[in-house]
C-alpha positions as CSV (number, residue, x, y, z in Angstrom):
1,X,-46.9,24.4,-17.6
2,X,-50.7,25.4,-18.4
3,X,-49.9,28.9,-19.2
4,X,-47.9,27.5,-22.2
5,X,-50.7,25.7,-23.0
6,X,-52.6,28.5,-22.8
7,X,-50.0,29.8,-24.8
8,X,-49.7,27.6,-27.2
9,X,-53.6,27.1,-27.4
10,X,-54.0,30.9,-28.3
11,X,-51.2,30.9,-31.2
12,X,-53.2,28.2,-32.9
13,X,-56.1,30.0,-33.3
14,X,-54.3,32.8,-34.7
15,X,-53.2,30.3,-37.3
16,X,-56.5,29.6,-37.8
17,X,-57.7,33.1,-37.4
18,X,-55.6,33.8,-40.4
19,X,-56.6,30.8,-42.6
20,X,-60.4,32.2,-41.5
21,X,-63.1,30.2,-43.0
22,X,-60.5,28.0,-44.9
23,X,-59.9,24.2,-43.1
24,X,-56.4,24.2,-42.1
25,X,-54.9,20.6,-41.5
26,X,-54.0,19.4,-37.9
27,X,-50.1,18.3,-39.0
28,X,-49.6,21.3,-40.6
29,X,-50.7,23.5,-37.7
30,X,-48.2,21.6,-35.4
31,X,-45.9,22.1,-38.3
32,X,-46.2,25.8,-38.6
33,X,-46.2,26.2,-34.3
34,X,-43.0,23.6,-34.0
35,X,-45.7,21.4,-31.8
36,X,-46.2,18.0,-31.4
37,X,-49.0,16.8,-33.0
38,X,-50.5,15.1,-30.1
39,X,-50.6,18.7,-28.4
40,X,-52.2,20.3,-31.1
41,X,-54.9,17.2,-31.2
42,X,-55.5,17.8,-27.5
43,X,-55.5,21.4,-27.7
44,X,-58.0,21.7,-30.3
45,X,-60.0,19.5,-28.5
46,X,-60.1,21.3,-25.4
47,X,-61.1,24.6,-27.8
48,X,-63.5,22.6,-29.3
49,X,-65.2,21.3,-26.3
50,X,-65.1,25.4,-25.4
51,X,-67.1,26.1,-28.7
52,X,-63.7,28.0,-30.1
53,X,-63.0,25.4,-32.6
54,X,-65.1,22.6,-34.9
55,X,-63.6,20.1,-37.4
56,X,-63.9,20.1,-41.3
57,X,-66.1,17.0,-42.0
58,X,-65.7,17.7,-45.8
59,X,-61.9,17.8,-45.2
60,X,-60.8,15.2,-42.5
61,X,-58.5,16.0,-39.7
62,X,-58.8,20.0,-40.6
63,X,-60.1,22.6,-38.3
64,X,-62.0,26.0,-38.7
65,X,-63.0,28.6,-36.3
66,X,-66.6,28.9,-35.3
67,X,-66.5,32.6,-35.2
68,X,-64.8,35.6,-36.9
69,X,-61.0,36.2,-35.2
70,X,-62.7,39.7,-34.5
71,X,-65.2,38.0,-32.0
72,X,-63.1,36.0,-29.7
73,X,-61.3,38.1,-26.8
74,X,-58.0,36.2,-25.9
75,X,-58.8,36.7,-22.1
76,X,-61.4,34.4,-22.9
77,X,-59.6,31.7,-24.2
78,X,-56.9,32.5,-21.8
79,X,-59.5,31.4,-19.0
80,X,-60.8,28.6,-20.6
81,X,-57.3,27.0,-21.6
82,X,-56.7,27.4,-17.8
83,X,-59.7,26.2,-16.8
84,X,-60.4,29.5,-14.4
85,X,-64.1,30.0,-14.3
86,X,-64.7,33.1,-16.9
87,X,-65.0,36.6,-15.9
88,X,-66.7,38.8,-18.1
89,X,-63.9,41.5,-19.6
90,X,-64.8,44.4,-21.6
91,X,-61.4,44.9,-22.5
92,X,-58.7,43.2,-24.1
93,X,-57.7,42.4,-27.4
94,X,-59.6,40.4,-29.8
95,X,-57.9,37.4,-31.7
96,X,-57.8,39.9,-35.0
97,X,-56.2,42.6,-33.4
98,X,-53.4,40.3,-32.5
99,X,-52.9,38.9,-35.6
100,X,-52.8,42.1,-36.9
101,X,-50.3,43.5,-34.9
102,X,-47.9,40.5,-36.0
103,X,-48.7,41.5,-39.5
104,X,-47.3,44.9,-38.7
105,X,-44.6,43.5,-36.7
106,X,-43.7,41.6,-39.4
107,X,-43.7,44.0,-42.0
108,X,-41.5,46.8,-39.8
109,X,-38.8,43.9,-39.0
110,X,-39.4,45.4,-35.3
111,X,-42.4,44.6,-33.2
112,X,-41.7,48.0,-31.2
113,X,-42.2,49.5,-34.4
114,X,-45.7,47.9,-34.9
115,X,-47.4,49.2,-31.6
């Protein structure tokens, strides 16, 4: 059950990682993950609360990242959606490099392909 949070946690800050800079709304973030939007709201508050996340007050009820995709390590926010005390990693991919490698998947029509 909290690994899917962690899960689930993680593939919303891709979607924000690839709406970078740009508020994206809370509904449609549940929308575009097939979540409820009470999970989203507590997600986003948990990766707020972590320093991952920060709301829009220009544009209520949107969320930005508060660093580049390139900066956060997924381990990272692994940990902290777990709530394991956080280990330093050197390695590990960043929040950009996974949201490239669905690009790529994407494109090829085979996520083998993509690696």
């Amino acid at each position: 059950m909290r690994e899917q949070k962690a899960v689930n946690g993680i593939r919303c800050l891709q979607q924000l990682g690839v709406h970078s800079g740009e508020p994206f709304a809370l509904a449609a973030l549940a929308r575009a993950e097939g979540l409820e939007l009470a999970q989203v709201a507590d997600l986003l508050t948990s990766l707020g609360v972590a320093g991952y996340v920060e709301s829009v007050p220009e544009s209520p009820g949107c969320y930005r990242l508060t660093r580049s995709p390139s900066q956060i390590r997924v381990a990272e926010v692994w940990d902290t959606l777990l709530q394991r005390a956080s280990t330093p990693r050197l390695g590990g991919p960043t929040l950009q490099q996974m949201i490239d490698w669905e690009e790529r998947a994407f494109r090829a029509g085979d996520p083998a392909e993509a690696v």
